[in-house]
N, C-alpha and C positions, 0 to 999 in steps of 0.2 A: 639788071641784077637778079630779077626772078628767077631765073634760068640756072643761078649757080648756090639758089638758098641751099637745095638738096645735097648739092658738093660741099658746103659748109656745114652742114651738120653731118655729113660722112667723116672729113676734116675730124670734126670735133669726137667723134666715135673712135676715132683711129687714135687720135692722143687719150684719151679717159681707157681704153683697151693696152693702150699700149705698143700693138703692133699690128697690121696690116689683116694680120690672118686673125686676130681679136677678133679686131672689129667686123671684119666679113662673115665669122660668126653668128655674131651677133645681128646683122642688118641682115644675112640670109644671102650675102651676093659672092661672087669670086671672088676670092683674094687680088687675083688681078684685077680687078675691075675694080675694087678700091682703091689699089695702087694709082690705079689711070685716073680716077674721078679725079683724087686729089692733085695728080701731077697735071690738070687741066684745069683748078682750080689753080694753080702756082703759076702756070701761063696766064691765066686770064689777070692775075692781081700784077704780077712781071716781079714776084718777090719768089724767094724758096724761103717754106713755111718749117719744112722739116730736114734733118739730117738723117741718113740712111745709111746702116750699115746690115751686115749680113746677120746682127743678133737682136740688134733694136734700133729704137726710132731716138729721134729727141729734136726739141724744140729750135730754130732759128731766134736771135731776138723778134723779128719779125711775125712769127709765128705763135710768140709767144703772147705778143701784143694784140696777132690779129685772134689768136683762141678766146683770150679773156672778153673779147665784144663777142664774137660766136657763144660761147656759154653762157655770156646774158640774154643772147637773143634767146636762144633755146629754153634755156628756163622761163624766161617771160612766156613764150609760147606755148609753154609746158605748161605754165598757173593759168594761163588761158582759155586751155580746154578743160583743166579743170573746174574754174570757173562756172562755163558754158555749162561742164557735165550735172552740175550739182544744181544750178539755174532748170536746165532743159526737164523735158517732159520725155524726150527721147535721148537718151546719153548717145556719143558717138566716140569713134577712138578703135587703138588694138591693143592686145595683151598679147603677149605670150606668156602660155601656160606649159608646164612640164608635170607627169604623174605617172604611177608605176606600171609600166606595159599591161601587164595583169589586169590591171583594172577598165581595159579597153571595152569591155560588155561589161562592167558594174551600175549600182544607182547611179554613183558619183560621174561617170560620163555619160548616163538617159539627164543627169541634170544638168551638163552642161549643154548637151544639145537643145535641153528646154531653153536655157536662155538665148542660146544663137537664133529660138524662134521665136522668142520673144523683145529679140533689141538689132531687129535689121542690121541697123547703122551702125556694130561692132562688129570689128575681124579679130576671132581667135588663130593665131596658131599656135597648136597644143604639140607637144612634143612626148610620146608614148615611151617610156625607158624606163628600167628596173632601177640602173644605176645611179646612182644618189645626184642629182645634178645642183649647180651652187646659183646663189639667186643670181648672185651681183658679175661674179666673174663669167656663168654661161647668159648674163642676159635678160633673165627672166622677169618677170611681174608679179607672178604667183607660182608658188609649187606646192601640189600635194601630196606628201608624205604620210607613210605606213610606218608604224611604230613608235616612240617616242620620243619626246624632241629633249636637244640640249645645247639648245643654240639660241640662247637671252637674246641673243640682239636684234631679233628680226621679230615684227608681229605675227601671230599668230590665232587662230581660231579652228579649236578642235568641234570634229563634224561628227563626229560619233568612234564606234568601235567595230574593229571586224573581228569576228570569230574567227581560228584554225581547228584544224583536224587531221588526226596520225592518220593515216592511211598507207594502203598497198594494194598494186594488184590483184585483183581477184584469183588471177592464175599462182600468183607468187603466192598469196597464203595460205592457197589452199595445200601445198609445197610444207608447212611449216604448223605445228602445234598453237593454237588460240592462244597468244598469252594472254596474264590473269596480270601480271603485274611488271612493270618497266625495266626491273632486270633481265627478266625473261626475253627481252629481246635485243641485248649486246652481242650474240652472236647473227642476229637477221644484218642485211642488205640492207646499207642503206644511200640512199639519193640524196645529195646534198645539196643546198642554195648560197652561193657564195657571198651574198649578204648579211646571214646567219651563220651563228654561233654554230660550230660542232655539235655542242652537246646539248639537247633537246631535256627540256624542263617540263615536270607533269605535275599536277596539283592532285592529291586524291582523296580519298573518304575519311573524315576526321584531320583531313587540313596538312598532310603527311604529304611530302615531297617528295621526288625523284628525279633523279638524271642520270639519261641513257646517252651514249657516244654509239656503239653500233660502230658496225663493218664498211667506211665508205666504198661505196664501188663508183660512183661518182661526181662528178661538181658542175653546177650549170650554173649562171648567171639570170638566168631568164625563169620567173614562176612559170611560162605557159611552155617552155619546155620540161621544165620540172614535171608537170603534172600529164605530159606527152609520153613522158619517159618512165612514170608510174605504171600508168595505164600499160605501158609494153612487159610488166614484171617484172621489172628487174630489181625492184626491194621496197623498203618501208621510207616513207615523207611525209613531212607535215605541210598540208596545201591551206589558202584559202577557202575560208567556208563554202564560199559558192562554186567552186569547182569540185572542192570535196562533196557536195550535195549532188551535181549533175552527174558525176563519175557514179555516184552509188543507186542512182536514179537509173541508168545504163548496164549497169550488172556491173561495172568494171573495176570497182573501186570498193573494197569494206576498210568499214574502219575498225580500228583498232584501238583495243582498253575505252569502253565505253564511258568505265567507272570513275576515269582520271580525266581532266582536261588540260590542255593549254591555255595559259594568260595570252588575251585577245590584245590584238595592237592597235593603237589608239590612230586614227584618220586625222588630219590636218591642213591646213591650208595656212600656207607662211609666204610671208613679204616682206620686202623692208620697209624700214618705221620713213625711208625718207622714197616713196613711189615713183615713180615718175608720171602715174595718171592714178594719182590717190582716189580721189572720188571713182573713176570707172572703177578698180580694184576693189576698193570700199563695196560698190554695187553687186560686183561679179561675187565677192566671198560671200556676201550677204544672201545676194540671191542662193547659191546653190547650199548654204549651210541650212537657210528654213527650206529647202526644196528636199534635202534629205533629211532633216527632221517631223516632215509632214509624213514621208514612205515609211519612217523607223511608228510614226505615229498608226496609219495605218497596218503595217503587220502586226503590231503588238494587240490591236483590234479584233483583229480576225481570229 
């Protein structure tokens, strides 16, 4: 029976997903190849577990008798490693993690590589993407999100703040009069992030507010397109700190209304309140929340 545990909890993956292409997803394999697993799990027990059609799955009585032992076994194997992980001196296990492409050269990923070099016996797979990803329906164990949350039902533990900043081209502004103040710039060019709001919000001297919409010229999905596409002149964007600081460090990039700021968006690391490797999650947010609080501790030193 050792042979076909992995087929049973694919099994089990495919009913909790829902459908074929869910769960492969989710496990990271072909859709065909979960098809197969399980239709070699259905030969070897000599039962059909599932019913198949072209739009969804569902249960055989059989199946549905044989899930409910399958999902005991799993969760017991599940509080196991937990168990173990909270016991051990070296946790062991995987996660998959998701966070915003952008942040691919941030602290927030020098500290996850610190823990990959500090816990051998965990395999990350991180998943790099702008787009908003969901815990439970993509899979995930942790995701860390940019900006602010409004989603109660999942835990969470904020990791600090990132700064933004207007900027443009260096070649584009020099094209155009310094402005002094945010109206001054509804007629400039502007690059858009299809994440974000149109209209960009500035805070200024005496607490005085403003909102500019500007000219789109165009829409990207991606910050490190965004900020590719700055750098070529084609108009005014509000980047992350850190790339706004490298661009202006390069010649390439000034910013703009020094006077005003944007409200900085809040960092995050969210999971659900029921894990399925609580303790390693536990470990992993823990670690990299004091691992970017020691760096935030540090710059503010210097």
């Amino acid at each position: 029976m050792i042979e076909h545990l992995r087929h049973m909890a694919i099994f089990a993956r495919v009913v909790d997903e829902g459908s074929f292409r869910g769960a492969a997803k989710a496990i990271g394999l072909a859709p065909s190849r979960v098809s197969e697993t399980v239709s070699e799990l259905e030969t070897f027990l000599g039962v059909t577990l599932l019913y198949r059609t072209t739009r969804k799955i569902a249960l055989t009585n059989e199946g549905r008798m044989f899930y409910a032992r399958v999902a005991e076994m799993l969760r017991s194997a599940e509080n196991g490693l937990n168990e173990l992980n909270a016991l051990s001196l070296e946790p062991v296990g995987a996660l998959r993690v998701s966070m915003p492409a952008y942040m691919s050269t941030s602290t927030l990923a020098t500290a996850i590589a610190e823990f990959v070099r500090g816990h051998p016996l965990v395999a990350l797979s991180v998943s790099f993407t702008d787009a908003r990803m969901d815990l439970l329906d993509d899979g995930f164990d942790v995701n860390f999100r940019a900006g602010w949350l409004d989603d109660s039902s999942m835990m969470s533990r904020k990791l600090g703040e990132s700064a933004r900043a207007l900027v443009a081209g260096t070649g584009y502004a020099a094209t155009r009069p310094r402005p002094s103040h945010p109206s001054e710039m509804e007629d400039w060019d502007w690059l858009r992030y299809k994440h974000r709001s149109d209209v960009t919000t500035l805070h200024g001297p005496g607490g005085v507010t403003a909102k500019v919409t500007g000219q789109s010229r165009m829409e990207v999905d991606s910050i490190d397109a965004l900020n590719h596409l700055t750098l070529q002149n084609l108009g005014a964007t509000v980047l992350p700190e850190h790339l706004a600081a490298q661009g202006e460090a390069d010649g390439m990039l000034v910013r703009l209304l020094p006077d005003w700021h944007l409200r900085p968006l809040g960092t995050f690391a969210v999971w659900p309140d029921t894990s399925r490797r609580e303790s390693l999650t536990l470990l992993f947010v823990r670690f990299v929340a004091e691992w970017e609080a020691k760096q935030m501790t540090q710059q503010t030193s210097m």
